[in-house]
N, C-alpha and C positions, 0 to 999 in steps of 0.2 A: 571606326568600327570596334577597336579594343575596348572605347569610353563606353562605347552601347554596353555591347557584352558582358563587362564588367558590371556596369549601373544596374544589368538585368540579372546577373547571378545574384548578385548584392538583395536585391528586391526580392528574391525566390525565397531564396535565404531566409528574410526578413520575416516574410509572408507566412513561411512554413515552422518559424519558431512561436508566433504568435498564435498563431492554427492548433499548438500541442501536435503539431504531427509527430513529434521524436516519440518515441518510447519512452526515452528517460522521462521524460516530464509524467509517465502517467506512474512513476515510483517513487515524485514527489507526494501522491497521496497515502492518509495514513487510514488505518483503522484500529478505534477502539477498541481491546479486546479484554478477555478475563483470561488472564494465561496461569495456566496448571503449574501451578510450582511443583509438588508432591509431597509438600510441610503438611505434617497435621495438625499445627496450630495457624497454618493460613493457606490454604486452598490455592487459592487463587490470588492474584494479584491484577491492577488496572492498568494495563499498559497501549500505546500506542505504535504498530509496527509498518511499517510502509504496504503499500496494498500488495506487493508483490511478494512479501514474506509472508501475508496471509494464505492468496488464493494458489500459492504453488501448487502445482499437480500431482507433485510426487508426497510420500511423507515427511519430507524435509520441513512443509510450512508448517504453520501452526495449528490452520484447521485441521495436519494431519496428527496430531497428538494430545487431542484432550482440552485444546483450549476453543472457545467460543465467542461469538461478539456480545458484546455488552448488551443488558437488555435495557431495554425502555425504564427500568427504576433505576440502575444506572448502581445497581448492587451484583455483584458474583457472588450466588448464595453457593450453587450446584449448576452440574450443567443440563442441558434444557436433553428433554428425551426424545 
């Protein structure tokens, strides 16, 4: 019964890393962004931050201070209004 038991946590396990059920796994994603430096010879800068130091809730992320996602020209002129 220990072989079962085992062989079956073993499988769950398996199952559920495959699946992205962690969390962690959804902080391997990034997104592009234009992030606000405060230079006045460069604005903005292109960088990539894991999605969870984007969409933070609080001001901590980055949507909370000025920076934005990259637009479709794939330029940070200014940011969108």
């Amino acid at each position: 019964m220990k072989k079962f038991s085992a062989k079956l946590a073993l499988g769950i396990g398996a199952a559920a890393l495959l699946s992205g059920a962690f969390v962690a796994g959804a902080a391997a994603e990034k997104v592009t962004i234009c992030h606000f430096t405060g230079s006045e010879t460069n604005l903005y800068e292109v960088i990539s931050v894991s999605a969870n130091a984007w969409y933070d809730d609080s001001s901590h992320g980055h949507a909370g201070h000025g920076d934005f996602e990259l637009p479709d020209s794939g330029i940070c002129e200014a940011a969108p209004e």
